[in-house]
C-alpha positions, 0 to 999 in steps of 0.5 A, spaced: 506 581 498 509 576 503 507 569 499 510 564 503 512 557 500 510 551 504 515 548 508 516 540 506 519 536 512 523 531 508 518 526 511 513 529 507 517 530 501 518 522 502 511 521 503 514 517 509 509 518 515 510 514 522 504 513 526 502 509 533 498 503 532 498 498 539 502 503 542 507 503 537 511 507 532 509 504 525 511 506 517 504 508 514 503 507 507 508 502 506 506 494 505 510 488 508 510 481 507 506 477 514 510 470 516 505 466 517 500 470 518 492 470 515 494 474 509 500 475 503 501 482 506 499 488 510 500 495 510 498 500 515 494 506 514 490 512 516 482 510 514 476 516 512 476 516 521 484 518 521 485 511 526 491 507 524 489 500 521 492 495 518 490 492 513 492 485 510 491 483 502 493 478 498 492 470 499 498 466 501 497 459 499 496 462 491 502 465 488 501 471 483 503 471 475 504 478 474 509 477 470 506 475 464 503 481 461 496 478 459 495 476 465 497 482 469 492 486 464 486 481 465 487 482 472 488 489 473 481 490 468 477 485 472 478 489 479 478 496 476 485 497 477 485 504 473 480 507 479 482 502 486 480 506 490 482 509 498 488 508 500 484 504 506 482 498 501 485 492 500 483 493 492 488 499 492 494 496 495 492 488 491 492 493 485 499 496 486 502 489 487 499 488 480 504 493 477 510 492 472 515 494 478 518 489 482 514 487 488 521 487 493 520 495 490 514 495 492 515 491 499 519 492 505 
């Protein structure tokens, strides 16, 4: 009789979500590049414990040729790209990157 439709906030229509790490507020599920640091990027999420990690992947001292169509499709058949796996794996992100979307899409 009364079926109500959920009520999406427009964070959740957006699947933009901001959680506390380190005592501060931070943007889940959207990597960013690391300036010096011991990874390419990083990304903040939410692991299988609901704890706010980050998370690095990628290397910095390589450059990545996904441009180049063969090589996107061998890497993304060779690291299972088609089943990355959660969210909190770097596997899941590292495979996002190797998408024909432009990494500044991509990235923060």
């Amino acid at each position: 009789m009364n079926d109500f439709l959920p009520v999406l906030t427009f964070c959740e229509f957006l699947d933009i979500q901001e959680a506390e790490y380190d005592g501060r507020k931070v943007e889940l599920n959207k990597p960013f590049r690391t300036p010096g640091g011991p990874k390419k990027f990083a990304v903040y999420v939410k692991n299988e414990k609901g704890n706010v990690i980050k998370l690095g992947f990628g290397d910095p001292n390589m450059e990545i040729k996904r441009d180049d169509p063969a090589r996107r499709r061998n890497y993304r058949a060779r690291h299972h790209c088609e089943d990355p796996g959660p969210k909190w794996k770097a596997n899941y992100w590292s495979c996002r990157t190797w998408t024909s979307t432009p990494v500044s899409k991509i990235v923060k």
